[in-house]
Structures are given as C-alpha cells and as structure tokens.
Phi, psi and omega in degrees: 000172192216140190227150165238172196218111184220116171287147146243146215174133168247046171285098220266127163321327177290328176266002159296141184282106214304336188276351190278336192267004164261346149301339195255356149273336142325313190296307184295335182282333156258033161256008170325308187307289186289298187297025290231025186158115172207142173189152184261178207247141185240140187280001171166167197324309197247015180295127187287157155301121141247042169159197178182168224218121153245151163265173209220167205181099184194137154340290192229175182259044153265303162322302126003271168302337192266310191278003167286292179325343199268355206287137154268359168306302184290318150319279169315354168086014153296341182222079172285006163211108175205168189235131164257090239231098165334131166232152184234120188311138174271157190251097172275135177315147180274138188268175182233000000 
C-alpha cells in the first residue's frame, strides 16, 4: 500500500548539525525500498522550508508511522507535527 508521510516543520539543513542532517539522508537511502520519493516543501523557488513530503511504500499504516518516527529528524524533536495517511493514487488518463 501506499502512504505519505507530510511534516510541518521549518528545519532548515543548513542550520542543523550536519552529522544530525547526514543521519536523517542516511536514513531515508537506507529506507529507499519503503521510501520511495521524499523532499522538502517550500511556499516558492526561494522561500526557507517549511515541511516536507514523502511517499511512502508499507504493509500497514503501522508500519508506515514507525519509519516516519523512525527519522532522526523526528527522534531528536525536530519534527514534532507531522501526519501519516494512506494515499490511494487516482488512476489518471495517460496523455499523447
């Protein structure tokens, strides 16, 4: 099944203790398999982050929930709101 996981959060990397922000790109590459699309999100081109969006690829929304918690973004109390939601893809016409 397929789930997203979308944070709100203004956790800007650059200002972050770079081994806490090369743990949490570890995490997500070796959760590549489940984690299959992630990035953060902005109110424009130059605009600081203020969240971020993953897709998510898991049995259950248990499952799910445990590897957004599982984030060391989220371990460490950076990312204290965030939701984990089953999405069921709409089947869009393919365009020519």
């Amino acid at each position: 099944m397929r789930f997203i996981a979308l944070f709100f959060d203004d956790v800007q990397p650059a200002q972050i203790d770079a081994d806490l922000t090369r743990e949490h790109f570890d995490y997500l590459a070796a959760c590549g398999d489940r984690i299959t699309d992630a990035g953060g999100l902005r109110d424009g081109p130059e605009a600081p982050f203020c969240g971020s969006l993953w897709i998510i690829e898991a049995e259950s929304l248990d499952e799910a929930q445990a590897l957004a918690d599982g984030d060391p973004y989220c371990k460490a109390g950076l990312r204290p709101d965030y939701r984990v939601l089953q999405w069921n893809r709409a089947p869009l016409p393919k365009t020519d």
